[in-house]
GUNU-260632 format. One line per field, with one value per residue (C-alpha): x negated, y, z negated; residue number from 1. Coordinates in nm, 4 decimals. Layout:
BEGIN
x: X:...
y: Y:...
z: Z:...
zafi: NUM:...
This chain:
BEGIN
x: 2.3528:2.2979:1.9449:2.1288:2.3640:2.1251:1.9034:2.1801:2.2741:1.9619:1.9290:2.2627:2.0739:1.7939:1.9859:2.2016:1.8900:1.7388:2.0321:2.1146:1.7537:1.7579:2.0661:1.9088:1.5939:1.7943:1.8696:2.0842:1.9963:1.9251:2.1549:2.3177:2.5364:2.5045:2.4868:2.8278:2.9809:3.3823:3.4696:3.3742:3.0602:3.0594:3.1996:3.0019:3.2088:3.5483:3.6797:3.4795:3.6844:4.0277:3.9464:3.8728:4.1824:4.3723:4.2334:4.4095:4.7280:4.7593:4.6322:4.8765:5.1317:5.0803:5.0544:5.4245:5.5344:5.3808:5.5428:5.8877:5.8919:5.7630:5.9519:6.3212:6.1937:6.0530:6.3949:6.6468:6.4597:6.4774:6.8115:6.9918:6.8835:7.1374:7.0369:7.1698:7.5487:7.4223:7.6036:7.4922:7.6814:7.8628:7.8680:7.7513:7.6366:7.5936:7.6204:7.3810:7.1385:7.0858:7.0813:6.8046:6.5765:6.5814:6.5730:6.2736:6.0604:6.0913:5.9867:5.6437:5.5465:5.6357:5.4474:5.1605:5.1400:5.1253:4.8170:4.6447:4.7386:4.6110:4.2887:4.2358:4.3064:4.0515:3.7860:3.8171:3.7721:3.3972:3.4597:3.2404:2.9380:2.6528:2.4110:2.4725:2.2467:2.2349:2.2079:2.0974:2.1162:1.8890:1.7707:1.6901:1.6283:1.8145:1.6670:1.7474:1.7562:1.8845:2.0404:2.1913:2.1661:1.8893:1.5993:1.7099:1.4220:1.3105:1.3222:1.2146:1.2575:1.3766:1.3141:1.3334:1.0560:1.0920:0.8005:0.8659:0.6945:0.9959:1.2276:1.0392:1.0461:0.6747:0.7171:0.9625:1.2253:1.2611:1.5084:1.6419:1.5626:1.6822:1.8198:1.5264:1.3503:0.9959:1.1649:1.4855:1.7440:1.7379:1.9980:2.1210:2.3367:2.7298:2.6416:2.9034:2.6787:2.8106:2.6850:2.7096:2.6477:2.5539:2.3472:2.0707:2.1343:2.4646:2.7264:2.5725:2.7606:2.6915:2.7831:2.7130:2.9680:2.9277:2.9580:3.2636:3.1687:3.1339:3.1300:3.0503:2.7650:2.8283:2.6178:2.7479:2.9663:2.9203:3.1422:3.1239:3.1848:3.1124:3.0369:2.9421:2.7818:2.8164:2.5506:2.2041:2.1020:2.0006:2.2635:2.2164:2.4260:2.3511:2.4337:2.8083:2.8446:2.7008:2.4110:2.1560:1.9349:1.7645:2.1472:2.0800:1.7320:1.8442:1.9132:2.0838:1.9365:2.0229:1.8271:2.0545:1.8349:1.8669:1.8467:1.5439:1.3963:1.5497:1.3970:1.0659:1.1322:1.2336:0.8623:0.6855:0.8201:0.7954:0.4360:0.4054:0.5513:0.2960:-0.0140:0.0949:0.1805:-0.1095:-0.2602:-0.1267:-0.4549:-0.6889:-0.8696:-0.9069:-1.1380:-0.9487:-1.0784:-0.9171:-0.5582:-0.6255:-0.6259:-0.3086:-0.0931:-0.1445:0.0337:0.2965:0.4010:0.3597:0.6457:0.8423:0.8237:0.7018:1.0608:1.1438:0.8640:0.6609:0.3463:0.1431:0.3412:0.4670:0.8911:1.1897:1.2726:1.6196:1.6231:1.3330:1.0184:0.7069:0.4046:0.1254:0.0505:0.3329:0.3104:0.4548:0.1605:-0.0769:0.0150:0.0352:0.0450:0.3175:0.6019:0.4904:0.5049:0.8749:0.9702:0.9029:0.9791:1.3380:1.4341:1.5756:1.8263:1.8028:1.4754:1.5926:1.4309:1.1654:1.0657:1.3051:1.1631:0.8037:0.4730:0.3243:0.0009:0.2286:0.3334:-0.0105:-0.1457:0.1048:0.0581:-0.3167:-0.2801:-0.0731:-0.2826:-0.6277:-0.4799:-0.3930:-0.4846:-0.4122:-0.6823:-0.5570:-0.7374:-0.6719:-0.6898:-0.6243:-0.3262:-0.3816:-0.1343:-0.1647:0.0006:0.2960:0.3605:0.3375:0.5921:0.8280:0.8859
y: 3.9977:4.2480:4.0786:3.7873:3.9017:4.1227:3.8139:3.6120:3.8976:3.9139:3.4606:3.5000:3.7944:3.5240:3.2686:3.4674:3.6042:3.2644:3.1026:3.3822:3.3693:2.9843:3.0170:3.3507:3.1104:2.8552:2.8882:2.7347:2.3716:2.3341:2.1123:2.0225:2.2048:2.5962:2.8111:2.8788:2.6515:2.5806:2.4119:2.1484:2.2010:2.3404:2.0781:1.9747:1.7056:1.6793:1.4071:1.6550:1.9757:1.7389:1.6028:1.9969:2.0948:1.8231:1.9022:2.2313:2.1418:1.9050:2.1300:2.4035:2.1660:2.0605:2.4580:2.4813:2.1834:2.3298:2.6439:2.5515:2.2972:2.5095:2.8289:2.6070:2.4641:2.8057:2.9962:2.7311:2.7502:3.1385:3.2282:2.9081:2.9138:2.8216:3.2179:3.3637:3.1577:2.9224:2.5952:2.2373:2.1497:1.7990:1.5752:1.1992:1.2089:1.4568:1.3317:1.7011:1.6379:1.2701:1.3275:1.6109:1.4480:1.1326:1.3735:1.6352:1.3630:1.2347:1.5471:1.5615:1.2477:1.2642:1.6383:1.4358:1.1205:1.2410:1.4132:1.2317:0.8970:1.0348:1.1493:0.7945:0.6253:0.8740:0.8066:0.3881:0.4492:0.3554:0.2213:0.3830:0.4839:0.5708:0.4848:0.2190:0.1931:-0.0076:0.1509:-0.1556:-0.0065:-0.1264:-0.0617:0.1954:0.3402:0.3099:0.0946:0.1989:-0.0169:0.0832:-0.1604:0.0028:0.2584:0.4509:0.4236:0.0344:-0.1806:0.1602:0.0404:0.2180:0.2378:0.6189:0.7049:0.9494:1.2021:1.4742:1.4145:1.2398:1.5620:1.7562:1.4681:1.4262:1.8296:1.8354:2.0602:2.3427:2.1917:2.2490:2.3642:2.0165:1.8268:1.4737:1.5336:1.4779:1.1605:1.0871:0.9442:1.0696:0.9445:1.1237:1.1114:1.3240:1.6046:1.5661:1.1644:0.9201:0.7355:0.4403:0.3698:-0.0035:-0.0645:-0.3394:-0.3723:-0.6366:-0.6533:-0.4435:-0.2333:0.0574:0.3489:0.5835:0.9334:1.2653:1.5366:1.8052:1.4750:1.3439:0.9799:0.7678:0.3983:0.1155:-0.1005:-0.5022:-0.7695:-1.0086:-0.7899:-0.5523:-0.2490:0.0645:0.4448:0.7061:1.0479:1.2901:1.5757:1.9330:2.0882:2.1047:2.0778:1.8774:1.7412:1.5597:1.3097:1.0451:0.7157:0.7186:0.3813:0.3018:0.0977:0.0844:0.2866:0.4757:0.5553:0.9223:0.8739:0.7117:1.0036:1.0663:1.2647:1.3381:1.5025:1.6509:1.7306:1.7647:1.5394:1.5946:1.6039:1.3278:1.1093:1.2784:1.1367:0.7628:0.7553:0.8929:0.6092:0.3734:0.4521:0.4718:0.1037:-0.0560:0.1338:-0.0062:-0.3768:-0.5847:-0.8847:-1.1383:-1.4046:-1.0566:-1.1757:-0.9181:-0.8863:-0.8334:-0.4825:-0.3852:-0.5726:-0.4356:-0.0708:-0.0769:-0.2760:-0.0139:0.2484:-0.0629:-0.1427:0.2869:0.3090:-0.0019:-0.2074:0.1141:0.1632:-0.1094:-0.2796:0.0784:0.1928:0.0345:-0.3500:-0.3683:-0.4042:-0.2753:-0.5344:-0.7021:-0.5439:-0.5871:-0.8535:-0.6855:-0.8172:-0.7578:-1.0930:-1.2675:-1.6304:-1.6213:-1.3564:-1.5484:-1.8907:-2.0303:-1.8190:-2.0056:-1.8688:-1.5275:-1.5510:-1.7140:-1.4510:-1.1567:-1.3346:-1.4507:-1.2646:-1.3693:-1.2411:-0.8491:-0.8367:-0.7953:-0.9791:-0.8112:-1.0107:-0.7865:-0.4673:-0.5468:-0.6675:-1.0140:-0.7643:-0.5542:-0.8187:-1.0289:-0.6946:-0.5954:-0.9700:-0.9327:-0.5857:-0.7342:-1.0779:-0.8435:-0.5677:-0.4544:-0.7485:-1.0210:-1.2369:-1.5001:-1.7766:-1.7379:-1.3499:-1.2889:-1.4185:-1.3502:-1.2001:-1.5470:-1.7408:-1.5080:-1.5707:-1.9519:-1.9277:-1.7637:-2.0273
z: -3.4153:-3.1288:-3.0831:-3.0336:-2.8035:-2.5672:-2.5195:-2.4640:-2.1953:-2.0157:-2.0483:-1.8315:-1.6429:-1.5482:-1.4817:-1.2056:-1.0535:-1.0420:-0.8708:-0.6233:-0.5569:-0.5090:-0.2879:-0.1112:-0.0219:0.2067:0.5740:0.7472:0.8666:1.2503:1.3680:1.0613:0.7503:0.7601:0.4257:0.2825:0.5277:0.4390:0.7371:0.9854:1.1668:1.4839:1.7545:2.0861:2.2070:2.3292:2.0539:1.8034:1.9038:1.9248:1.5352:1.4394:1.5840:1.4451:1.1114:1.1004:1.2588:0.9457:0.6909:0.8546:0.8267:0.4569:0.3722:0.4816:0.3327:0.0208:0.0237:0.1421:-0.1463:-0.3987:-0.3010:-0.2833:-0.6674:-0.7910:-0.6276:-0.7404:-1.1331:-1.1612:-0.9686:-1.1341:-1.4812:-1.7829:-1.9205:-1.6188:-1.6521:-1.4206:-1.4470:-1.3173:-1.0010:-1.0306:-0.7058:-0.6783:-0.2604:0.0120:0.3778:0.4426:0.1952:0.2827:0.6832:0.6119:0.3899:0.6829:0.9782:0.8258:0.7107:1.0774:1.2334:1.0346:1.0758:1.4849:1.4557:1.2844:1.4877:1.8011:1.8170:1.5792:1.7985:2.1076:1.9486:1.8049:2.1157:2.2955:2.0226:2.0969:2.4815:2.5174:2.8555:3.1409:2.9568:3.1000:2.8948:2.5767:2.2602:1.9607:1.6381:1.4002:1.0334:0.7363:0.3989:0.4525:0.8269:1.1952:1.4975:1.8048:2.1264:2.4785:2.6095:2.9290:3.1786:3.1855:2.9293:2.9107:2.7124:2.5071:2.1624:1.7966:1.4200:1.3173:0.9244:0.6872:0.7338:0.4253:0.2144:-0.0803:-0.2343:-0.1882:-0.2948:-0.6033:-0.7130:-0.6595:-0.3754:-0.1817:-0.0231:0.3332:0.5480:0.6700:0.3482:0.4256:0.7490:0.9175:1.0312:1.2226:1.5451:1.6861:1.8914:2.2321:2.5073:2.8027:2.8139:2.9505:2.9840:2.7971:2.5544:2.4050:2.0338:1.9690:1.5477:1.3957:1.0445:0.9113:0.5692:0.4017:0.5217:0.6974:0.8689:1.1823:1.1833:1.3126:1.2248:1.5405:1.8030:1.6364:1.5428:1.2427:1.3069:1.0492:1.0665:0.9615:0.9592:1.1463:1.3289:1.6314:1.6917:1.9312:1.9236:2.1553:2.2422:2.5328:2.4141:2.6185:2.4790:2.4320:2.0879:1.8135:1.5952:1.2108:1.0128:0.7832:0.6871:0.5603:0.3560:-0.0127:0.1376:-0.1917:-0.3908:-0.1182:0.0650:0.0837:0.2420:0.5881:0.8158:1.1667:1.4085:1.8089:2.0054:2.3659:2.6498:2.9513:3.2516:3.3394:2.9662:2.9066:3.2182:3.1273:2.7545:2.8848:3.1090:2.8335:2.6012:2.7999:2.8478:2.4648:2.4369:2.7096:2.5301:2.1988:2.2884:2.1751:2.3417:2.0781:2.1788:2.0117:1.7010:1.4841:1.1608:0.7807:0.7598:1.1133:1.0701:0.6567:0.8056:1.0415:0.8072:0.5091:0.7811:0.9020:0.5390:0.4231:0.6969:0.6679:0.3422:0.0624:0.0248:-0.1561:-0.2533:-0.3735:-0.2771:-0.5657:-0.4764:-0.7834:-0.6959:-0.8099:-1.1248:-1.0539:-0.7031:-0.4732:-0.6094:-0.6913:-0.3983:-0.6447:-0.8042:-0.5843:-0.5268:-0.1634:-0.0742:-0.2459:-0.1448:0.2150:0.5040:0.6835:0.4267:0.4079:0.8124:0.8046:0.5391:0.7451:1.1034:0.9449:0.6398:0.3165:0.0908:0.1049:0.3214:0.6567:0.9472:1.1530:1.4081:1.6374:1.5103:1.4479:1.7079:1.6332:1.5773:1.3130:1.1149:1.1114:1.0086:0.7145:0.5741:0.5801:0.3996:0.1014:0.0688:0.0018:-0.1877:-0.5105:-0.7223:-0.4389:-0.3696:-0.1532:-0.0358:0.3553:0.3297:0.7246:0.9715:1.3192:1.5708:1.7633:1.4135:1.4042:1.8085:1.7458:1.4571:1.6520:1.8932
zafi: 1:2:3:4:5:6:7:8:9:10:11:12:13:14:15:16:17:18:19:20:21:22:23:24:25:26:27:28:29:30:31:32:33:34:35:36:37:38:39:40:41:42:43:44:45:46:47:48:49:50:51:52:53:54:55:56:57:58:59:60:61:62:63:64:65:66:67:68:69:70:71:72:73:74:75:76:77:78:79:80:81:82:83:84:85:86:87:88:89:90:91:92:93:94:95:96:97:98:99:100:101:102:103:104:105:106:107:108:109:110:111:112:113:114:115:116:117:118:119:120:121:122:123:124:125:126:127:128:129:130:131:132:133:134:135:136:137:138:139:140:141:142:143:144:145:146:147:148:149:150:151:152:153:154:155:156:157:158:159:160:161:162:163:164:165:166:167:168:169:170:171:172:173:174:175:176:177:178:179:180:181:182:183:184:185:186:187:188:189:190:191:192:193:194:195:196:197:198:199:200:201:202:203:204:205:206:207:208:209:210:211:212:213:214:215:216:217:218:219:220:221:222:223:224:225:226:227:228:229:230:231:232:233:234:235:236:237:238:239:240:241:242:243:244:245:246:247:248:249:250:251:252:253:254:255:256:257:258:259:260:261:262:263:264:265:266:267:268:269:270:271:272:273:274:275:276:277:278:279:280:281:282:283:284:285:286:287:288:289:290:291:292:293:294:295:296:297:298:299:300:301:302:303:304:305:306:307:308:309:310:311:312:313:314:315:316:317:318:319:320:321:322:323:324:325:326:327:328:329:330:331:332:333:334:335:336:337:338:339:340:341:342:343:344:345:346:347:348:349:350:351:352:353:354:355:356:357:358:359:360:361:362:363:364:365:366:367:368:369:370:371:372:373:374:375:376:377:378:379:380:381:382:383:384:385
């Protein structure tokens, strides 16, 4: 029996070693949640110091709510009890009673309302911005285009960037496991940016805690938030509505530079953009539009229709052995131009050259073996129109 116990003693031993070592191991996320952290993160925005602020005024005023109810109950049970001689007072109204329980309910809610009204009305005021972007949410990354100010015609996809080692256990996690994406949003320090959100296929959401936004993202819809951050920094969130089986794997992340970063960052991608746009009349051979769709459809499509093609079953179809990649080209071309049912559109996100080269990737591989096994970047610009 004292075997039994002792191991069980140094099991529990392990165990607390292990998980104080675990905990021990983690730093605190750049940007994002810090170890231990019990309360909001640290604001960098105006409407992001007003919501902390507000937070505690309300919490302070629940606390004394709390104890003014609790210590009138817990007093009027111990200094009134039957054991003491204590007898039940007999009256049917009270003019007092009834004018304070009207009059202090009142108060709170005018002690409540006030602030919190003037903070909402503050976070709704995206008039004057300097620079406006869309944030177009999808299953399952962001695309960002500016539509105003400066950087206007800059346009990208930002996804999750944590290797899917780490999510699968088959490596150490890092420090900003899941909060951290291949192509961040990046805008200007003290500028009014105006978020506008919008989504492609389900109810998205866009949110980062230290600027002080969260906005919903509906198809079909458009709606706007704000911020104006004061510092320079990078700052993390995360998609904040129920948006599939990948929901925890779309990432936020802002990027605050300065002024003149930031109009260094605008001519550099702008640069990027007119190196990358392909001449649509090209013709290109299967092995070279073979070799950049296996990177467009690693980055894009892998998601949800796996690495291997084969689907999720009930969710997403399986491309290996499909009858849409292996029949004509013109559907598989008015698939990914237009979407249809959960596959979002790309013909705003994705090159003529991208999308001929992703369709010729899935027609020759795995165990596809279509019949015209190439689409040129000159087909998907003529099905456009």
């Amino acid at each position: 029996m004292n075997y039994v116990k002792r191991l069980t003693l140094l099991s529990m031993a392990a165990l607390g070693l292990t998980i104080f070592g675990s905990a021990s191991a983690v730093n605190n996320m750049d940007g994002g949640p810090a170890v231990h952290q019990l309360n909001f993160q640290t604001p960098v925005t105006a409407i992001a110091a007003d919501i902390y602020v507000l937070h505690n005024w309300m919490i302070g005023i629940c606390l004394v709510i709390f104890l003014a109810v609790f210590g009138v109950m817990f007093y009027s049970i111990l200094k009134h009890r039957k054991s003491l001689g204590h007898k039940s007072a007999s009256f049917h109204e009270s003019t007092t009673v009834e004018i304070a329980w009207t009059v202090v309910p009142f108060v709170i809610v005018v002690l409540m309302a006030l602030p919190a009204t003037k903070t909402v009305v503050a976070m709704k005021d995206t008039s004057n911005a300097d620079i406006t972007i869309k944030a177009t949410g999808m299953q399952w990354k962001w695309g960002y285009d500016y539509l105003k100010g400066e950087g206007e015609g800059v346009a990208f996809l930002s996804a999750l960037s944590t290797p899917r080692d780490q999510i699968h256990g088959a490596a150490a996690k890092g420090d900003n496991y899941l909060l951290e994406v291949d192509h961040p949003l990046v805008v200007p320090v003290n500028k009014k940016i105006r978020i506008v959100t919008t989504a492609n296929d389900v109810i998205h959401a866009w949110g980062v805690p230290s600027l002080g936004v969260k906005q919903d993202a509906i198809p079909g819809f458009v709606r706007d938030t704000w911020f104006k951050a004061e510092k320079i920094g990078t700052y993390r969130g995360n998609c904040y509505e129920l948006c599939g089986k990948e929901h925890a794997f779309m990432p936020i992340v802002v990027n605050v530079v300065s002024e003149e970063g930031y109009a260094k960052w605008v001519a550099d991608q702008k640069k990027a953009m007119a190196a990358n746009a392909d001449d649509p009349s090209k013709t290109w051979t299967v092995a070279e539009l073979s070799a950049r769709g296996e990177k467009v459809y690693a980055a894009n499509c892998a998601a949800c229709h796996q690495a291997n093609g084969k689907g999720v079953p009930g969710a997403f179809p399986a491309l290996d052995g499909s009858q849409m990649v292996n029949g004509p080209q013109d559907g598989q071309i008015a698939i990914l131009l237009n979407g249809k049912n959960a596959m979002p559109p790309w013909k705003g996100s994705l090159s003529d050259t991208e999308i001929a080269a992703v369709i010729t990737y899935t027609r020759n591989n795995w165990s596809n073996k279509a019949d015209d096994n190439i689409v040129q970047p000159a087909e998907v610009l003529a099905a456009r129109k």
